[in-house]
BALOBA-1460 file (C-alpha; in Angstrom, 3 decimals):
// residues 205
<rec num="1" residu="x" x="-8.526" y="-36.649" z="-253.345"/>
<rec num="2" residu="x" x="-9.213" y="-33.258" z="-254.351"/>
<rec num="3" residu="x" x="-6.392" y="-30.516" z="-254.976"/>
<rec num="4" residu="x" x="-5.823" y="-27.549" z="-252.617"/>
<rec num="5" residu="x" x="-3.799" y="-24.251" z="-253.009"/>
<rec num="6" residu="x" x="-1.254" y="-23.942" z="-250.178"/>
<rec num="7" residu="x" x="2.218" y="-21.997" z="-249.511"/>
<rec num="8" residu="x" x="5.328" y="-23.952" z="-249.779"/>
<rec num="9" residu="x" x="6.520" y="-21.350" z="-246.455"/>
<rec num="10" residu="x" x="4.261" y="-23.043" z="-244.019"/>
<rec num="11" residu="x" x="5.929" y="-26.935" z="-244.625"/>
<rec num="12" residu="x" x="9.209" y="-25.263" z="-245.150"/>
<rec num="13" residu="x" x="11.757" y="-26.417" z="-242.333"/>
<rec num="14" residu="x" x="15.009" y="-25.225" z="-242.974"/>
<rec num="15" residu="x" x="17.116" y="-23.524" z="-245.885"/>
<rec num="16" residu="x" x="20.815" y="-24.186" z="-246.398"/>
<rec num="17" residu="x" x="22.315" y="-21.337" z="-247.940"/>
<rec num="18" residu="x" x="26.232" y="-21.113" z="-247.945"/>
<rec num="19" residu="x" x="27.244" y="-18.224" z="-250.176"/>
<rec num="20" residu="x" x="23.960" y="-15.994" z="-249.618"/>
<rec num="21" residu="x" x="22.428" y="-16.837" z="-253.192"/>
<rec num="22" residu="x" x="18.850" y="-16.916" z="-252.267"/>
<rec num="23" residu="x" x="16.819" y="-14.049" z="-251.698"/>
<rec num="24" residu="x" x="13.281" y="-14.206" z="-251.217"/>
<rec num="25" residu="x" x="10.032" y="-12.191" z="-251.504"/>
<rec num="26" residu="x" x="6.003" y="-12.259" z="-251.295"/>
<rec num="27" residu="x" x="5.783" y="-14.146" z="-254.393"/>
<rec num="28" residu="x" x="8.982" y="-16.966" z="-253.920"/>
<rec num="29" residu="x" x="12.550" y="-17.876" z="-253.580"/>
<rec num="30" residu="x" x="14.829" y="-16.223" z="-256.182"/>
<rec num="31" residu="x" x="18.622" y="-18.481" z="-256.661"/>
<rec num="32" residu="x" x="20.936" y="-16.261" z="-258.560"/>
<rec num="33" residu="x" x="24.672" y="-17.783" z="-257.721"/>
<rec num="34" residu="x" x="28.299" y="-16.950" z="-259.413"/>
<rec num="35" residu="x" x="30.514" y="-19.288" z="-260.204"/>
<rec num="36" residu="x" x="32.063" y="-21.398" z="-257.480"/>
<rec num="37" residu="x" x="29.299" y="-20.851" z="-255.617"/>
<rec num="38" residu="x" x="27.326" y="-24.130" z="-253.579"/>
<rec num="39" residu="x" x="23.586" y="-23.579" z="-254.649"/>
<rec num="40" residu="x" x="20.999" y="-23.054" z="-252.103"/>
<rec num="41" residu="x" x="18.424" y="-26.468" z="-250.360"/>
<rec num="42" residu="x" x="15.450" y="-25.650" z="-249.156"/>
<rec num="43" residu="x" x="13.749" y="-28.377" z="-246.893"/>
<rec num="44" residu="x" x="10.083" y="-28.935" z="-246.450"/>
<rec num="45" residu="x" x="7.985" y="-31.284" z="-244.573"/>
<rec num="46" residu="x" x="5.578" y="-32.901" z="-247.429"/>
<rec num="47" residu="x" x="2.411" y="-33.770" z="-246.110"/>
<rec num="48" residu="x" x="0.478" y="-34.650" z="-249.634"/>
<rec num="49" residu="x" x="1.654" y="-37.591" z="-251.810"/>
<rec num="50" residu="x" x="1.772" y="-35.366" z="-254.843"/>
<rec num="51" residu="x" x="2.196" y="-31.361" z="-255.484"/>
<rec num="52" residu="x" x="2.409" y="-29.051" z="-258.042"/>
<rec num="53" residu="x" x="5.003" y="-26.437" z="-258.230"/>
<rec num="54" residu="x" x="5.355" y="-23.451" z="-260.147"/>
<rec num="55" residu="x" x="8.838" y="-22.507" z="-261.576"/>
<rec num="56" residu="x" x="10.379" y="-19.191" z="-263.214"/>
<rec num="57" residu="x" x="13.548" y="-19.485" z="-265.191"/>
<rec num="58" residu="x" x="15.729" y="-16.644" z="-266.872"/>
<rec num="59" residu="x" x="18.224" y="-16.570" z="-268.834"/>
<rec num="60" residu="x" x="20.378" y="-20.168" z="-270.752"/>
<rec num="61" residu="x" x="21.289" y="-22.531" z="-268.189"/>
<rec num="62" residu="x" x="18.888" y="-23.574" z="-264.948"/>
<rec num="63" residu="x" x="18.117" y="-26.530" z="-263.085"/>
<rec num="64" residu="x" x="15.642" y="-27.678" z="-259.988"/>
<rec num="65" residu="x" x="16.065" y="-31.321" z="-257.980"/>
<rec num="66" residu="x" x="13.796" y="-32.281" z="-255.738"/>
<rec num="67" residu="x" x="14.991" y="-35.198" z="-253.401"/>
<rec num="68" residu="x" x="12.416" y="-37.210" z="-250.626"/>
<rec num="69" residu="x" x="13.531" y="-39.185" z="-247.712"/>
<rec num="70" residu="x" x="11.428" y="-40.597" z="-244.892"/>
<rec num="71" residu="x" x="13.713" y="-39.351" z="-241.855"/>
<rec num="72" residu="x" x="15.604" y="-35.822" z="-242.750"/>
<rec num="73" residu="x" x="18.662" y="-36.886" z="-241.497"/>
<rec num="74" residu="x" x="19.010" y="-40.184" z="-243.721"/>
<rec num="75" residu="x" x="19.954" y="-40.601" z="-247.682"/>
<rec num="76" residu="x" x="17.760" y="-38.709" z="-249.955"/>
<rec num="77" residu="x" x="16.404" y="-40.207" z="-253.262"/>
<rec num="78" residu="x" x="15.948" y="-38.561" z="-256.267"/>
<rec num="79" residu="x" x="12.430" y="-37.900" z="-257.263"/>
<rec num="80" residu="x" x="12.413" y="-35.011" z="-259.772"/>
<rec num="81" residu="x" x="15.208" y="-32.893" z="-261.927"/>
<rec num="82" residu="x" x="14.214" y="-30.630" z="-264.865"/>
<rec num="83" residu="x" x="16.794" y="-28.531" z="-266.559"/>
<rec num="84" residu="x" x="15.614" y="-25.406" z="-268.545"/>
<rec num="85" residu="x" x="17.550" y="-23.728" z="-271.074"/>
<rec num="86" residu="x" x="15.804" y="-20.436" z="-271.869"/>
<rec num="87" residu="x" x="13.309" y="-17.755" z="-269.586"/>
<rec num="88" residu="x" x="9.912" y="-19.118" z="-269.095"/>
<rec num="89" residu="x" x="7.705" y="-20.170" z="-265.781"/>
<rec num="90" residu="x" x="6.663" y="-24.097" z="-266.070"/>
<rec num="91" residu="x" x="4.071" y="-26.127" z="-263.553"/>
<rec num="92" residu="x" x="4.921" y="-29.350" z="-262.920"/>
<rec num="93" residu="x" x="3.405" y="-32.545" z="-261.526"/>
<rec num="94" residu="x" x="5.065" y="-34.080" z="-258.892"/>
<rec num="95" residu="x" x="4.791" y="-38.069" z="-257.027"/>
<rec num="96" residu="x" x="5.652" y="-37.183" z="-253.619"/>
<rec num="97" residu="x" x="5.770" y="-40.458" z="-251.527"/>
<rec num="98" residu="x" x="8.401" y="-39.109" z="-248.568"/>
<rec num="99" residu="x" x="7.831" y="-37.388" z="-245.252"/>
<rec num="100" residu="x" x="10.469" y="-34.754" z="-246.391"/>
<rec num="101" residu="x" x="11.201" y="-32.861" z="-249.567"/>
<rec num="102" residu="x" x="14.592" y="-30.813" z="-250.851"/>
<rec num="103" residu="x" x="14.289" y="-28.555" z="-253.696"/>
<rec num="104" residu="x" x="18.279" y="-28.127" z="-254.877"/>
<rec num="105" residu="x" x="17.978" y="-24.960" z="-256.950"/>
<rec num="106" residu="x" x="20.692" y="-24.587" z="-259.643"/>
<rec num="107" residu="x" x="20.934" y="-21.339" z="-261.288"/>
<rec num="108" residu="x" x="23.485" y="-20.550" z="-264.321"/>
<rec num="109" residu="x" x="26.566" y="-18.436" z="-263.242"/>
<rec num="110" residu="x" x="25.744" y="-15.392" z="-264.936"/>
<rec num="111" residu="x" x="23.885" y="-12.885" z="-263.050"/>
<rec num="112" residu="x" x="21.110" y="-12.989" z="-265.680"/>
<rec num="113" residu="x" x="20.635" y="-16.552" z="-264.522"/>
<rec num="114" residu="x" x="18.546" y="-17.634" z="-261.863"/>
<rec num="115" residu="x" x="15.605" y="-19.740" z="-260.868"/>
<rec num="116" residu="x" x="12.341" y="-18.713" z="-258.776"/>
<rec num="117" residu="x" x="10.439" y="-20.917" z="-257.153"/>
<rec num="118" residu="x" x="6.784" y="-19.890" z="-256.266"/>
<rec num="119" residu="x" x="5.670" y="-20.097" z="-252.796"/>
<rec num="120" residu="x" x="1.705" y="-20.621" z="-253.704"/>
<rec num="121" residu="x" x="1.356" y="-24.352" z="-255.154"/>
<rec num="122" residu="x" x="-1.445" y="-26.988" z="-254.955"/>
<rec num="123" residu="x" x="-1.386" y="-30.377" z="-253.271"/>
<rec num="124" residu="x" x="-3.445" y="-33.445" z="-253.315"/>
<rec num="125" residu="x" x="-5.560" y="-33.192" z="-250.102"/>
<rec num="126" residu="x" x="-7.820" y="-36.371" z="-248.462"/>
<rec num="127" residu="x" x="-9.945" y="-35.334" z="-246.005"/>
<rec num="128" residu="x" x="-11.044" y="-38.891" z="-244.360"/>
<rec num="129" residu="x" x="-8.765" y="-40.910" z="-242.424"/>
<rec num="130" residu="x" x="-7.305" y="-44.174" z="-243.385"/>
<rec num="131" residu="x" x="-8.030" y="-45.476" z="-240.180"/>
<rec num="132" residu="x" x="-11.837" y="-44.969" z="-240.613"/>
<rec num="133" residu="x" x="-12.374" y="-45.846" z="-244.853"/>
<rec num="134" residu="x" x="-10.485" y="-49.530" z="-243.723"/>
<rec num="135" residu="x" x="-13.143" y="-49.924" z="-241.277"/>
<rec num="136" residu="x" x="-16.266" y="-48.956" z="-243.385"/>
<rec num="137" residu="x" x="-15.216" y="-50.191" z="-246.899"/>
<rec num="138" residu="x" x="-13.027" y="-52.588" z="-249.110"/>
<rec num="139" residu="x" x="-11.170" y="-51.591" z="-252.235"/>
<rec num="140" residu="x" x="-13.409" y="-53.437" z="-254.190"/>
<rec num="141" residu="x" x="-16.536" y="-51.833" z="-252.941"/>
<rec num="142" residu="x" x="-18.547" y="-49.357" z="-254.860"/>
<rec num="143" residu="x" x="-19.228" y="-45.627" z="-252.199"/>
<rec num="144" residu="x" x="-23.117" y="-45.951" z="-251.521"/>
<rec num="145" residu="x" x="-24.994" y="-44.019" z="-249.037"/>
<rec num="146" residu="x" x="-24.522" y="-46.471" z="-246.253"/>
<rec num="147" residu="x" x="-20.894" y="-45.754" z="-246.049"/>
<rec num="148" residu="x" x="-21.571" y="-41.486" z="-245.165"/>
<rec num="149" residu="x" x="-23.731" y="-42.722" z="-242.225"/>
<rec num="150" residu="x" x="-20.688" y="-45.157" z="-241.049"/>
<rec num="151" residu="x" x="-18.253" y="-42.769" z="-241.549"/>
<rec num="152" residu="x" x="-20.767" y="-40.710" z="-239.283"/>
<rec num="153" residu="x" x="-20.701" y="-43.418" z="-236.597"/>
<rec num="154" residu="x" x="-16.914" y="-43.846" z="-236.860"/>
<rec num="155" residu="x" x="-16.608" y="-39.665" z="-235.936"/>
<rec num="156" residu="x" x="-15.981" y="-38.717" z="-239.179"/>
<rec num="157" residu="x" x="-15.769" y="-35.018" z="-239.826"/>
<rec num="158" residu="x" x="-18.472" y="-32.876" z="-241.657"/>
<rec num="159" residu="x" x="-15.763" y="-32.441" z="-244.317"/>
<rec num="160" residu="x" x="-15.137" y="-36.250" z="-244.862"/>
<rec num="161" residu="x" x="-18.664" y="-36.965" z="-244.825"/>
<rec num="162" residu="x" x="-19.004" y="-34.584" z="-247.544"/>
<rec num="163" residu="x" x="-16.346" y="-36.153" z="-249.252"/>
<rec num="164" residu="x" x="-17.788" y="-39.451" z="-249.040"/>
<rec num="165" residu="x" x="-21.096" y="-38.228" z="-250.595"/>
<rec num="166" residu="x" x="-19.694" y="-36.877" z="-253.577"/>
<rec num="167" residu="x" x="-17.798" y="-39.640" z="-254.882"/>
<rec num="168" residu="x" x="-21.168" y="-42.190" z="-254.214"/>
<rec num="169" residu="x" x="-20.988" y="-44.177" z="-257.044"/>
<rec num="170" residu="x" x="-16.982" y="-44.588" z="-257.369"/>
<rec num="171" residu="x" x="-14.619" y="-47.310" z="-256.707"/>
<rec num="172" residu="x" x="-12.617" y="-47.089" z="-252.865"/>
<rec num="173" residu="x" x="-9.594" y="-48.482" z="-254.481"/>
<rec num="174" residu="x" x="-9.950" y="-44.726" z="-256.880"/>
<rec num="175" residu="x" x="-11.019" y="-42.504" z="-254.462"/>
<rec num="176" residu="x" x="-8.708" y="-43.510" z="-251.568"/>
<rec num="177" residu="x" x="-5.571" y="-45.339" z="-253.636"/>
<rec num="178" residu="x" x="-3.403" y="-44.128" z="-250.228"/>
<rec num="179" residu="x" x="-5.380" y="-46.332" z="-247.983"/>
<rec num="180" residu="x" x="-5.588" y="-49.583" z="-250.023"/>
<rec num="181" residu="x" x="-1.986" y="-49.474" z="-250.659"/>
<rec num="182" residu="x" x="-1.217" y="-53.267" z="-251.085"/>
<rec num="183" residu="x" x="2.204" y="-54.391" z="-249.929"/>
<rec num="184" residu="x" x="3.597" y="-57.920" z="-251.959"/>
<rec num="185" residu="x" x="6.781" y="-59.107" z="-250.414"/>
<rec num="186" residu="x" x="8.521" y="-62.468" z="-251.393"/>
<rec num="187" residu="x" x="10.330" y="-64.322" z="-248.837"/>
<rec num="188" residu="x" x="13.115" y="-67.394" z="-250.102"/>
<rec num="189" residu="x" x="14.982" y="-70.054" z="-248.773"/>
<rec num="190" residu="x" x="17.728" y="-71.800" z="-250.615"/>
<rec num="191" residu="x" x="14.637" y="-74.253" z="-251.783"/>
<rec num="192" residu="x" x="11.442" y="-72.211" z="-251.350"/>
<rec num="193" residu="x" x="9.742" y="-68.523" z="-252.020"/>
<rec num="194" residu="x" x="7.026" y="-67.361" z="-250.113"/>
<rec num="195" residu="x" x="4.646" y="-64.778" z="-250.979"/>
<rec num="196" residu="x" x="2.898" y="-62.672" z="-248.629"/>
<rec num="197" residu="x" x="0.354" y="-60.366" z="-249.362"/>
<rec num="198" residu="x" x="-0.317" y="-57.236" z="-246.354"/>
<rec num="199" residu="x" x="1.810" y="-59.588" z="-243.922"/>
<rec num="200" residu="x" x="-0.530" y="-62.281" z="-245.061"/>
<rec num="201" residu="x" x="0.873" y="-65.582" z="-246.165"/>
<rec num="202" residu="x" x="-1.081" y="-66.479" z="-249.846"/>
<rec num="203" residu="x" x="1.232" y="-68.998" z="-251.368"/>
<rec num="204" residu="x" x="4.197" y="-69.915" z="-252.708"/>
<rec num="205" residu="x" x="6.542" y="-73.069" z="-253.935"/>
């Protein structure tokens, strides 16, 4: 995974913006509410399992959410809330495992309060499909050379096989954690538990 600079405009979706708090220019979104007022959502499509953000606070009171949910119409789930109490800009780190993002910016009520967020950010970024590391490797298996020319075989692009070459030497299971993602699930009876490794049965009582 490597990290790339990106805008936060081009996954943006949809803002919801009751009382016309947010304003916005080349460098972000600025939130600068009154009292009463519902603060502003801004929706995004994520399409990286982890970001970071840059944030600019002013003034005593400000807060930012960020909430992920697999289908934009379901329940979102908290992932992220900071709450700032003085000016300052801060870059944070963020998990992102959801299809959809929603950055709930809460600004104080004065109008010397408010929160920007930044529209330039960075994002993890794997070039190689899952689809073609499960068929050329194990998580176990240490990159060698023989893996770029399979990759090659499998259609690859330039930019994966690239990829591939510069992490020769490295672990799968740490240079593609997203595509050896192992799923444990436990099925019981009233008398038994069953435990099931990537749909596949492994034991149990």
């Amino acid at each position: 995974m490597i990290w790339v600079t990106g805008n936060l405009k081009d996954w943006l979706l949809e803002i919801n913006d009751p009382n016309n708090c947010l304003s916005e220019d080349d460098e972000g979104w600025i939130s600068n509410c009154r009292s009463g007022d519902s603060r502003p959502d801004l929706i995004f499509e994520c399409k990286s399992s982890k970001i970071r953000i840059t944030v600019n606070y002013n003034g005593y009171w400000n807060k930012i959410e960020i909430h992920g949910s697999n289908n934009i119409n379901d329940a979102w789930t908290k992932i992220f809330e900071k709450v700032h109490y003085k000016s300052g800009t801060e870059t944070y780190e963020i998990e992102t495992p959801y299809n959809y993002l929603k950055f709930h910016l809460s600004d104080g009520n004065s109008d010397r309060e408010f929160i920007k967020l930044y529209k330039s950010f960075e994002y993890y970024y794997q070039p190689c499909p899952c689809d073609i590391i499960t068929q050329i490797m194990n998580a176990s298996d240490e990159i060698n050379p023989n893996h770029v020319f399979q990759a090659f075989n499998k259609g690859a692009s330039q930019e994966c096989l690239e990829y591939i070459d510069s992490n020769i030497g490295k672990l799968a299971s740490e240079v593609f954690p997203e595509c050896f993602i192992v799923k444990i699930e436990i099925k019981t009876t009233p008398d038994k538990a069953k435990i099931y490794v990537d749909n596949q049965y492994v034991g149990g009582t």
